[in-house]
PyMOL commands that place a pseudoatom at each C-alpha (Angstrom):
pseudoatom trace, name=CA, resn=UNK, resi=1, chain=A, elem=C, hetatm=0, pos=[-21.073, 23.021, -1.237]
pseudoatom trace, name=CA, resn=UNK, resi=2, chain=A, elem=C, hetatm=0, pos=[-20.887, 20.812, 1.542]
pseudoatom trace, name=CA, resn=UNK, resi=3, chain=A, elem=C, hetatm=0, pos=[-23.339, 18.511, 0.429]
pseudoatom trace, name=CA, resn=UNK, resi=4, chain=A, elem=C, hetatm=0, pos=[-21.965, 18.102, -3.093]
pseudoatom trace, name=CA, resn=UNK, resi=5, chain=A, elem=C, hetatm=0, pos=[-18.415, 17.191, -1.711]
pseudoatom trace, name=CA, resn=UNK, resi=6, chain=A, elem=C, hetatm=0, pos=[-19.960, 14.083, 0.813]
pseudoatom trace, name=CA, resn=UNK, resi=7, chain=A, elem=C, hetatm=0, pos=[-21.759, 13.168, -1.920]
pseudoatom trace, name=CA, resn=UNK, resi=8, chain=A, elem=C, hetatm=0, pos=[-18.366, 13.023, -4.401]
pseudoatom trace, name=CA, resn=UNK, resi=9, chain=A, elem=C, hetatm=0, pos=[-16.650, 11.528, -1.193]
pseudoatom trace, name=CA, resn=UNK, resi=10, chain=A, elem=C, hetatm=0, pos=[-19.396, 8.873, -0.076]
pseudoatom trace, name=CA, resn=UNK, resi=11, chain=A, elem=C, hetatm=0, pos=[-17.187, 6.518, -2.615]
pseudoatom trace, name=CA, resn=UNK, resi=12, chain=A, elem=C, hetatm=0, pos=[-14.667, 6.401, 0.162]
pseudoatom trace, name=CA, resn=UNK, resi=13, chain=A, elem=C, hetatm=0, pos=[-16.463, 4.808, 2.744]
pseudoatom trace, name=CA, resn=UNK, resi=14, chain=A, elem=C, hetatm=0, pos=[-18.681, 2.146, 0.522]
pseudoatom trace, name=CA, resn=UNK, resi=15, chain=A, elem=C, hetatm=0, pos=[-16.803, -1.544, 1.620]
pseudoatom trace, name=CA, resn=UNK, resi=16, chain=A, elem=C, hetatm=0, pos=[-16.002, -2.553, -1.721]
pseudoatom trace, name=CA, resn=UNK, resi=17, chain=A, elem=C, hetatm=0, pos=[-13.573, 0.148, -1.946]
pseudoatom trace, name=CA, resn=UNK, resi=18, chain=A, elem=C, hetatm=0, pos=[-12.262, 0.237, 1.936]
pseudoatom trace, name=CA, resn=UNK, resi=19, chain=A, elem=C, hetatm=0, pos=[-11.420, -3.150, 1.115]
pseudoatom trace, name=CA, resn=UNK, resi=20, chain=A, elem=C, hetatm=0, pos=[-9.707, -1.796, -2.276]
pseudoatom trace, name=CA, resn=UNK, resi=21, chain=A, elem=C, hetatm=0, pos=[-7.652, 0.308, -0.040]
pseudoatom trace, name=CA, resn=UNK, resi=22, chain=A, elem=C, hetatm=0, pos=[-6.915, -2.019, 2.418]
pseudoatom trace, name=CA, resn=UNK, resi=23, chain=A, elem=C, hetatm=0, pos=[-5.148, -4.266, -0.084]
pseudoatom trace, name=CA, resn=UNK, resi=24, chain=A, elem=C, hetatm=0, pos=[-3.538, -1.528, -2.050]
pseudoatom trace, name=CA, resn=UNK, resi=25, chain=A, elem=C, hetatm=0, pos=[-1.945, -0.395, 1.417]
pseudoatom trace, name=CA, resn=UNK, resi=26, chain=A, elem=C, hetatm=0, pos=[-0.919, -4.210, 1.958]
pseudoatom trace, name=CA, resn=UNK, resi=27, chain=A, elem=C, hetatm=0, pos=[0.729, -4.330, -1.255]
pseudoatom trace, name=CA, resn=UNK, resi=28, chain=A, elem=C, hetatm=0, pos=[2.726, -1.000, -0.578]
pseudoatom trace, name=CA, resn=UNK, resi=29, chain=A, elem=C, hetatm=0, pos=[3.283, -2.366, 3.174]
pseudoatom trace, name=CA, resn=UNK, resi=30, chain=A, elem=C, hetatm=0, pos=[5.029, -5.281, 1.746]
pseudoatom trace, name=CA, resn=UNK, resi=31, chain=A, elem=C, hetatm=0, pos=[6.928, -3.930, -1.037]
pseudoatom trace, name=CA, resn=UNK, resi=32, chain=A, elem=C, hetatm=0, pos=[8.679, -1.021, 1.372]
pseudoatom trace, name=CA, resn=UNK, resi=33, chain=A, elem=C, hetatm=0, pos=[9.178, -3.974, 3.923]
pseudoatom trace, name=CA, resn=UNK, resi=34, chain=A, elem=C, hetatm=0, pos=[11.036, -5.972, 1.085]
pseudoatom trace, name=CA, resn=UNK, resi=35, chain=A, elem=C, hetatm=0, pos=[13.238, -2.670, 0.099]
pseudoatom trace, name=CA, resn=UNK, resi=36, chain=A, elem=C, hetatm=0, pos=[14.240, -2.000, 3.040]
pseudoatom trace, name=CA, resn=UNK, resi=37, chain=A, elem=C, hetatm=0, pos=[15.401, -5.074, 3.462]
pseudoatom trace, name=CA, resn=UNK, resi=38, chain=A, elem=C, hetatm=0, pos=[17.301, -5.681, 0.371]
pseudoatom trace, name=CA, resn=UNK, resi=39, chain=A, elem=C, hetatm=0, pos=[18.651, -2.232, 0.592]
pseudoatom trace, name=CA, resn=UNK, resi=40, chain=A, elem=C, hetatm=0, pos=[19.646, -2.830, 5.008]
pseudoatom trace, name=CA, resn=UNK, resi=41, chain=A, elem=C, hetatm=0, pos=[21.029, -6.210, 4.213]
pseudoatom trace, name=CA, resn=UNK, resi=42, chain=A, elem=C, hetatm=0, pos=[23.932, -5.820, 2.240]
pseudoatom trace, name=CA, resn=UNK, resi=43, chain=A, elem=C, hetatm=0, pos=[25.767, -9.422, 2.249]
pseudoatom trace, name=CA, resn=UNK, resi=44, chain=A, elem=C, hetatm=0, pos=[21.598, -10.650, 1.135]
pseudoatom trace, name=CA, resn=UNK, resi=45, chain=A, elem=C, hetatm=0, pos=[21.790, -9.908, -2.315]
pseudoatom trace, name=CA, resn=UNK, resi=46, chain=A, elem=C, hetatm=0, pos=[25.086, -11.853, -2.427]
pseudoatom trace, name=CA, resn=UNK, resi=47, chain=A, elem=C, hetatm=0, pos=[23.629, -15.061, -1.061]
pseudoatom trace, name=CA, resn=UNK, resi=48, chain=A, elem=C, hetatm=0, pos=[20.827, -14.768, -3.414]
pseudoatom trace, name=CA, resn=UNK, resi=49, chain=A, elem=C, hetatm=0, pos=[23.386, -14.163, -6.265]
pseudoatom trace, name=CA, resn=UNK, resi=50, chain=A, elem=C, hetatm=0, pos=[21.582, -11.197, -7.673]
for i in range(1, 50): cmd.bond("trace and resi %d" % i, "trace and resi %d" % (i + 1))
show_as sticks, trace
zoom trace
């Protein structure tokens, strides 16, 4: 059993796709960062006249 689950999970660690999940988690990283500040800055969204 444990042998078939590294091999299902041996995906994970190949550097194609820790680079994959790098940049997913930089995309997320940046998005939050941009909500929170739209959502923390409440006179923003007037100067940007959204």
């Amino acid at each position: 059993m444990g042998i078939i689950l590294s091999l299902r999970m041996n995906f994970l660690f190949h550097h194609k796709t820790k680079r994959m999940i790098n940049a997913v988690w930089t995309v997320v990283a940046v998005l939050v960062i941009v909500g929170m500040v739209l959502f923390f800055a409440p006179g923003l969204l007037s100067l940007l006249g959204v």
